[in-house]
N, C-alpha and C positions, 0 to 999 in steps of 0.2 A: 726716622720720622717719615712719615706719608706725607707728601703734599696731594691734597685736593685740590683738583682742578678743575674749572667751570667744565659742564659740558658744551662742546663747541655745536651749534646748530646752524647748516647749513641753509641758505634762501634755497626753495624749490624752483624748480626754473620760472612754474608761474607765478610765484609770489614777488621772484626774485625782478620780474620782469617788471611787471605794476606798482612795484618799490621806485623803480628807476623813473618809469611816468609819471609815478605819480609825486613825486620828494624831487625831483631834478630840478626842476625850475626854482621852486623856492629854495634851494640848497645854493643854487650861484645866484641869485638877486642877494641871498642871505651873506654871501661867502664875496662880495664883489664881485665877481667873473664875469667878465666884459663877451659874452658869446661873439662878437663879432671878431674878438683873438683867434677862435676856434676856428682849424680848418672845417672840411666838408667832411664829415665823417668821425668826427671828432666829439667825443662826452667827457663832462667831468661828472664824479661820481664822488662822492661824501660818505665814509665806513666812519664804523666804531668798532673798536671792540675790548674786554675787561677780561684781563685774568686775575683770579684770585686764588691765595694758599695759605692754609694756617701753619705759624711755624714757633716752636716752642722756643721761647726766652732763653738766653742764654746767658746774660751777666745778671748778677746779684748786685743792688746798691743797697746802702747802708748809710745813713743821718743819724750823729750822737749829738749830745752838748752834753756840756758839764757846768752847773748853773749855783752859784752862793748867795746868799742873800744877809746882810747884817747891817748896823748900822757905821760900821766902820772901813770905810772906801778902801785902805790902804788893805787891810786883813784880807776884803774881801778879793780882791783882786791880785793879792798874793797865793790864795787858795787856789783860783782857779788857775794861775800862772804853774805852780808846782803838779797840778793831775793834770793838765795841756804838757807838761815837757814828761810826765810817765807815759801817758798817750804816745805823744811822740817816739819814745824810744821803745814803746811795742810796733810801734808802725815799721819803725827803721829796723827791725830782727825781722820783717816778713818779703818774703816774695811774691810777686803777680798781684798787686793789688795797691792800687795808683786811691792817692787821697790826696785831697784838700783840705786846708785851715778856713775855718770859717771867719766872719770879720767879729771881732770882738765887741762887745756890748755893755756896760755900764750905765745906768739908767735910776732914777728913785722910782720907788713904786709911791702909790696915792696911801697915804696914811689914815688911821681913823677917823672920821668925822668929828671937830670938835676937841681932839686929843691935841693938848700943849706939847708933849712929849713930841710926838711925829710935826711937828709943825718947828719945833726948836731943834730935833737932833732925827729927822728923817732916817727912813730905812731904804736901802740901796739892793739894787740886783746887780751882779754883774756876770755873764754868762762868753761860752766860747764854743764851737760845734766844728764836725768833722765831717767831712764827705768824703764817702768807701766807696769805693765798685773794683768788680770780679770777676772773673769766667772761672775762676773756682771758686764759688759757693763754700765748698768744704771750709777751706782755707779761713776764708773771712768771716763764717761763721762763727769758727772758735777765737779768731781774732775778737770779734764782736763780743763774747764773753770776755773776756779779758776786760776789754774796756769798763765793760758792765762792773767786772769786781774794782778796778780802779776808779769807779765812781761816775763814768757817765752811763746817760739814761739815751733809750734810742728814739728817736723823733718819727723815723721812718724805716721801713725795709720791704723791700719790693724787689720784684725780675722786672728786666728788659730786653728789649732785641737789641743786638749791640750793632754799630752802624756798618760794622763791615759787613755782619749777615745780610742784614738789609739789603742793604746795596746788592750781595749777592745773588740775592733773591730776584730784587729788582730786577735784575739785566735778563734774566732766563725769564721771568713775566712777560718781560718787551718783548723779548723772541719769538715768545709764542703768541703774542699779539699781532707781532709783523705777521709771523706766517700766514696766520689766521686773517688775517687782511688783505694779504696777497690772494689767498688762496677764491675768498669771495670775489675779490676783481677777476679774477680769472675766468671765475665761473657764472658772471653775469657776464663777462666780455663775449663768451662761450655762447651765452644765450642771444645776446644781439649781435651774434655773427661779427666781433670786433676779433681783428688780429692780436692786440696788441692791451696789455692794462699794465700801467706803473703807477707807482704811487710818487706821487710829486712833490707832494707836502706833509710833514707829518707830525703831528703835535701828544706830547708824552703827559701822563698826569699820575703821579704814585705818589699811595701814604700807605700810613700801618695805624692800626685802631688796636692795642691791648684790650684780650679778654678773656675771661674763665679768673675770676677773682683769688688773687694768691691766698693759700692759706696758709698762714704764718701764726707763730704763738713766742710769748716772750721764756718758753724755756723746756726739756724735753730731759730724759734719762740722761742723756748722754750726757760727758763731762768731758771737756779737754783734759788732757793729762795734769799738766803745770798750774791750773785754776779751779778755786771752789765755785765757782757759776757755771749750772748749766748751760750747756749752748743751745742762742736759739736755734728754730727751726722755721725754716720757710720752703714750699714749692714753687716751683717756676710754671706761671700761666703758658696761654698763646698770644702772639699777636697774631693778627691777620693784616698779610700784605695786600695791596691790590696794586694793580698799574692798569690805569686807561691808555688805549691810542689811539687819537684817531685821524686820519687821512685822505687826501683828495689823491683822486686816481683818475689818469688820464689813460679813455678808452680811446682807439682808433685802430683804424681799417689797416 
């Protein structure tokens, strides 16, 4: 994968110069900064700066239920008990691929307007669903078929960034934001003849925005070996990361 990266654009010395007269003042009225703290020879100075990188999904999630519907509570809920423990025990023959039990649900639906029948002997849903997720795709794909021939339906199926990329991502965005923020104090310090720029304070801001819409379909050539359901198929988007930073830099002689 390529990460893109912002182009970084440096302040000219004259832009970089009338940035500083002209944003200084209102940046520490804005920021509290008591000037009279300030030795002789002394600026604070107010950066930003954004990096951004698109980075391809890497876990697969997966939403089933398995849903009955009758007039008979005991039946129905015996039904879904018996395809929740075959679920189960396709879950339990797989590796790499962590799930959850949904919460269980029993419920009457609204019967016909008027109808004696549904008013004296109601009809009931009662439903149970499964939450997948994966960094093999492969895997749970054909897991996903399976389910399908055992009778649940899929609610959802989607890629995500998983939190450990993130985060990895994250930390190398920072870095290159630090430096990229060093690097401007430097070089306005450079322009007003200041010895010295540090950054004193520094405030972090990162998220990720999913994009490039997965395309997914509920079934394709292929077949797992062991089952007559095609398995689905989904590709994995991007997210795009970013992290803001931005920091007070103390210039002085």
């Amino acid at each position: 994968m390529h990460a893109h990266a912002l182009v970084t654009r440096f302040l000219t010395r004259t832009t970089a110069l009338l940035a500083v007269l002209f944003f200084l003042p209102a940046a520490i009225a804005q920021n509290q900064f008591d000037l009279s703290e300030l030795d002789d020879g002394e600026l604070i100075l107010n950066l930003s700066a954004t990096e951004m990188v698109s980075v391809v999904q890497d876990t697969l999630n997966v939403s089933m239920r398995y849903t009955a519907q009758g007039r008979d509570t005991t039946d129905l809920q015996d039904e879904v008990n018996e395809i929740m423990r075959e679920a189960m025990n396709i879950l339990e023959d797989t590796n790499n691929i962590d799930y959850s039990i949904e919460q269980y649900h029993v419920y009457n639906v609204p019967g016909r307007p008027n109808s004696r029948n549904d008013l004296e002997n109601p009809v009931w849903r009662a439903q149970q669903g499964i939450q997948m997720q994966s960094m093999n795709s492969e895997a749970l794909l054909v897991v996903t078929a399976r389910l399908q021939e055992a009778g649940l339906i899929i609610n959802n199926l989607n890629y995500s960034l998983s939190s450990e990329k993130y985060e990895e991502i994250s930390d190398s965005l920072m870095g290159a934001a630090l430096v990229k923020l060093q690097a401007r104090a430097d070089e306005i310090a450079d322009i007003l003849n200041k010895d010295e720029a540090n950054l004193i304070e520094v405030n972090i801001n990162g998220g990720q925005q999913g994009f490039f819409e997965n395309r997914s379909a509920m079934a394709m050539s292929a077949r797992a070996a062991d089952s007559a359901m095609a398995v689905p198929v989904a590709e994995p988007g991007e997210t795009r990361v970013n992290m803001t930073v931005s920091a007070r830099a103390l210039l002085k002689d």
